[in-house]
C-alpha positions in Angstrom: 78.7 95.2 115.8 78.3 93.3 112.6 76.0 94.2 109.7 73.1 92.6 108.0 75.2 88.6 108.6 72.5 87.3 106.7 73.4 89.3 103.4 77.0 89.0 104.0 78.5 87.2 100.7 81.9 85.2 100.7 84.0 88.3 99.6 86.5 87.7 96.5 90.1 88.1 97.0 90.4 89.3 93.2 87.8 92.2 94.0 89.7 93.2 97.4 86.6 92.5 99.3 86.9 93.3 102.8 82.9 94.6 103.8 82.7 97.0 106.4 80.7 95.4 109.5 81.2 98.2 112.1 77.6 100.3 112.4 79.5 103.3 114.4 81.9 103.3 112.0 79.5 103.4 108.8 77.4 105.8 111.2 80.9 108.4 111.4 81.8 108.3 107.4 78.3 109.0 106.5 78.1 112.2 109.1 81.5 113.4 107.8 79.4 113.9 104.0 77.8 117.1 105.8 75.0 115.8 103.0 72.4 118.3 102.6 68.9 118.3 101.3 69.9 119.0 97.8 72.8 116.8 97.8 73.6 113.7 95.8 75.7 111.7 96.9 77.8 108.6 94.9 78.8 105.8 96.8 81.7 103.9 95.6 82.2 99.8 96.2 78.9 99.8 98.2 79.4 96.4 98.2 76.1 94.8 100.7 75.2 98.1 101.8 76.8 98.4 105.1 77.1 102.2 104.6 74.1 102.5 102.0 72.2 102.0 105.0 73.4 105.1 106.9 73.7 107.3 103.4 69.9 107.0 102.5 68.8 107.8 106.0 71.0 111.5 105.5 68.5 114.2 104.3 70.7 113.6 100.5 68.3 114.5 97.5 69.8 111.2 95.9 72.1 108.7 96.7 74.1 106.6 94.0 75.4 103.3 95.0 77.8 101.5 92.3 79.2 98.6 92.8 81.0 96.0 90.6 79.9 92.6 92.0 76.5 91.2 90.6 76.1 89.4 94.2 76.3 92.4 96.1 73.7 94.2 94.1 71.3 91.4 94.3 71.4 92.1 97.9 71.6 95.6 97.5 68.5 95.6 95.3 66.6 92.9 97.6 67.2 95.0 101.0 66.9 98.6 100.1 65.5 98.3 96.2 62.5 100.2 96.9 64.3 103.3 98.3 62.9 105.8 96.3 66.1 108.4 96.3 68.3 105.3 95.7 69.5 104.5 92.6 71.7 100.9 92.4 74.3 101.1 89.7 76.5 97.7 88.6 79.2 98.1 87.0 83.3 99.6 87.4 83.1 103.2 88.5 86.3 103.6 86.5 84.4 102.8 83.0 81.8 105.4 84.2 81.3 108.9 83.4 79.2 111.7 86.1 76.7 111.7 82.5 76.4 108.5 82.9 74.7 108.2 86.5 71.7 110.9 85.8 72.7 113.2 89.2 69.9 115.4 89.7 70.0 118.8 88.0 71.8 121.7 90.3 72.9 118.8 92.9 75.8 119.6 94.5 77.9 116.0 94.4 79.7 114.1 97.1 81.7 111.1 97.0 82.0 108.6 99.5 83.2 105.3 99.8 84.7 102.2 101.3 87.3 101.6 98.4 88.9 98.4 97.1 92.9 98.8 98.6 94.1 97.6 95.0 92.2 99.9 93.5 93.0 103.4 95.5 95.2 105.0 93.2 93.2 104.4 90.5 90.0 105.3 91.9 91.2 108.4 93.4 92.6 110.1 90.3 89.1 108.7 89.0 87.3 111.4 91.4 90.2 113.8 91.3 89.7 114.0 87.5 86.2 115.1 87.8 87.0 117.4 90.7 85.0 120.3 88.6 82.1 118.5 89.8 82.3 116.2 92.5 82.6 119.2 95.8 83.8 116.6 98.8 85.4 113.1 98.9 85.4 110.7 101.9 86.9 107.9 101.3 88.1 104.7 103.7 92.2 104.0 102.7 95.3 102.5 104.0 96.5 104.3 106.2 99.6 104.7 104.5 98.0 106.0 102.0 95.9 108.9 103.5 99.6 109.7 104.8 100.6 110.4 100.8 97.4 112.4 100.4 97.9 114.7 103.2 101.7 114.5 102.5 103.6 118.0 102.9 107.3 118.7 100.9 109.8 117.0 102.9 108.6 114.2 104.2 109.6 110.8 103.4 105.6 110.2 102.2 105.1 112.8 99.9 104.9 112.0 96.3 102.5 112.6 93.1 99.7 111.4 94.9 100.4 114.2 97.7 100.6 116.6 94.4 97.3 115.2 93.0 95.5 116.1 96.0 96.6 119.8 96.1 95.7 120.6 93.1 92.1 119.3 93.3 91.8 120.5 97.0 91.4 123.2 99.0 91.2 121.0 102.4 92.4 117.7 102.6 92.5 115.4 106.0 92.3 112.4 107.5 89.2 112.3 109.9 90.3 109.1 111.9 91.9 105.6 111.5 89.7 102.4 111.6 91.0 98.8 113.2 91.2 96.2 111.2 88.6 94.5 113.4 86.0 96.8 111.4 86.1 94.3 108.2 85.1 90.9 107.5 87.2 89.7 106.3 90.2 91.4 108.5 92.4 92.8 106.4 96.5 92.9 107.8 96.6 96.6 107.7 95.0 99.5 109.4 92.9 102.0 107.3 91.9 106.1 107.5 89.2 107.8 106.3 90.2 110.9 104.6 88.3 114.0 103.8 89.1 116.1 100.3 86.8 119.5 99.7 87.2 120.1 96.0 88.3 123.6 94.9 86.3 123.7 92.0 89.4 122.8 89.5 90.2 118.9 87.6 93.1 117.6 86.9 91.4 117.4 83.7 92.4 121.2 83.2 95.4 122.4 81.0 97.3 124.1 84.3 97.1 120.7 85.8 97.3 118.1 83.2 100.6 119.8 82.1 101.4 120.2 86.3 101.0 116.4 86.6 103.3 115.3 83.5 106.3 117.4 85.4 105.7 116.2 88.6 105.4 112.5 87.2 108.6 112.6 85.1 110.2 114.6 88.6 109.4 111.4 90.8 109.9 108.8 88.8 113.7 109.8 90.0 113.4 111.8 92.8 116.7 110.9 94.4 118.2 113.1 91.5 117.7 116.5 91.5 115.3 118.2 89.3 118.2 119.5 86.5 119.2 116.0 86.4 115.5 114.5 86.8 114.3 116.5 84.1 116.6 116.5 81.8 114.8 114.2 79.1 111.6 115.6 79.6 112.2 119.8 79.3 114.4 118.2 76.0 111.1 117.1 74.8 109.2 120.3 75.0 111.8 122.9 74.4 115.2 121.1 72.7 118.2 121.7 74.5 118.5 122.4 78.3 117.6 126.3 78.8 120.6 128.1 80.4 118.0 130.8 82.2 116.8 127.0 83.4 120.0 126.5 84.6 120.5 129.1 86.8 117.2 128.6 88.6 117.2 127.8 92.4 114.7 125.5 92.1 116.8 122.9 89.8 119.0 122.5 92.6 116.1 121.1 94.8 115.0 117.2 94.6 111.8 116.7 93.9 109.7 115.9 97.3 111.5 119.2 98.4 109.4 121.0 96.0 105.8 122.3 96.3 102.7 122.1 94.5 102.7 125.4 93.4 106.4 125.5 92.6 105.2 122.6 90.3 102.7 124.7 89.0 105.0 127.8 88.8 107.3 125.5 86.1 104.8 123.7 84.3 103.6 127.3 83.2 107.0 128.7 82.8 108.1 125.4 80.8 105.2 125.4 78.5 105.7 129.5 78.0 109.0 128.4 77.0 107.9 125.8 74.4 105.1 128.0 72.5 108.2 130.1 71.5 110.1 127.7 69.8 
């Protein structure tokens, strides 16, 4: 079923456009919000409102649509404007900050959207950055990419981004994939909508900034192992190679054989070692 075809704009290859038209499918992504009554929730890329239309019919207290493209919110603002528990942001969500968007006091936040495929990584460690806050993410993907969030150690797909998510996450799934007969225009790959339920804890935090600078120097050569990968980087925080480093188990692993909380476990022990030099 297609969407609105009057307000359908000529979508912008540099923006990545590719607007949902599919009503079931808009319908599914905005039930799998479990929105309540007290709820806000942020939409990201709303881009003509083909899932604005299902998210301010949900009992949220608020709903936050952002979107980049001026033409997008003229229609946004000419078709669903006088929403009263709608509130149409323009601008880059990236350049943004929670303060910024004036989320109802004691709301609990959800984050939803049909995201630009150029723009995934970026966006995601957006939200997973403010994961102290935001409690649930659905978000449309490639589908090879909701196979690196979900990603366990061992498989060929998981990576930082597979990291990222666990650390931010107490639940993380993809819900189901989409054709790319949903879009106008079609895009040449097929997409997944993923589901990530915060557990309360950013990557902004100390344990998981200094989690994430391990894992990123680990996999930026993960065909080495981890006393090879990391060489340079434990040099960096504690001088010479450790010999009780040495002899650990774990150094002998590469790194998408290690887990998130094995990552965890030597970011803390790595950063014990350096406050005693």
């Amino acid at each position: 079923m297609q969407l609105h075809a009057r307000a359908m704009i000529s979508p912008r290859r540099r923006l990545s456009q590719h607007f949902l038209r599919n009503s079931a499918i808009a319908h599914r992504i905005a039930q799998a919000l479990n929105a309540g009554q007290q709820d806000t929730v942020l939409e990201i890329g709303a881009g003509t409102g083909a899932l604005t239309r299902h998210l301010v019919t949900m009992p949220a207290r608020q709903v936050i649509a952002v979107e980049i493209d001026h033409r997008a919110v003229s229609v946004l603002r000419d078709e669903l404007g006088s929403v009263t528990h709608l509130r149409i942001v323009e601008g880059d969500i990236r350049s943004l900050e929670l303060d910024q968007l004036d989320i109802s006091d004691g709301s609990r936040l959800i984050a939803v959207g049909n995201i630009p495929y150029h723009l995934t990584g970026p966006i995601l460690f957006w939200l997973y950055e403010r994961t102290d806050r935001i409690c649930r993410i659905v978000l449309m993907v490639q589908k090879e990419v909701a196979a690196r969030i979900v990603a366990q150690p061992g498989s060929k797909t998981y990576g930082i981004l597979s990291v990222a998510t666990a650390l931010v996450a107490q639940r993380a799934q993809v819900l189901f994939d989409v054709s790319p007969s949903a879009f106008h225009p079609r895009p040449e790959v097929t997409s997944s909508v993923v589901a990530i339920d915060s557990n309360g804890v950013s990557l902004r935090s100390d344990a998981n900034r200094r989690t994430m600078q391990l894992v990123k120097a680990a996999f930026q050569q993960r065909r080495k192992k981890l006393r090879n990968a990391l060489e340079r980087y434990v040099q960096s925080l504690v001088g010479a190679f450790p010999p009780m480093l040495e002899q650990l188990p774990l150094m002998h692993c590469r790194a998408e054989q290690v887990s998130p909380q094995q990552f965890q476990w030597l970011a803390s022990f790595l950063d014990t070692l350096a406050q005693r030099q």
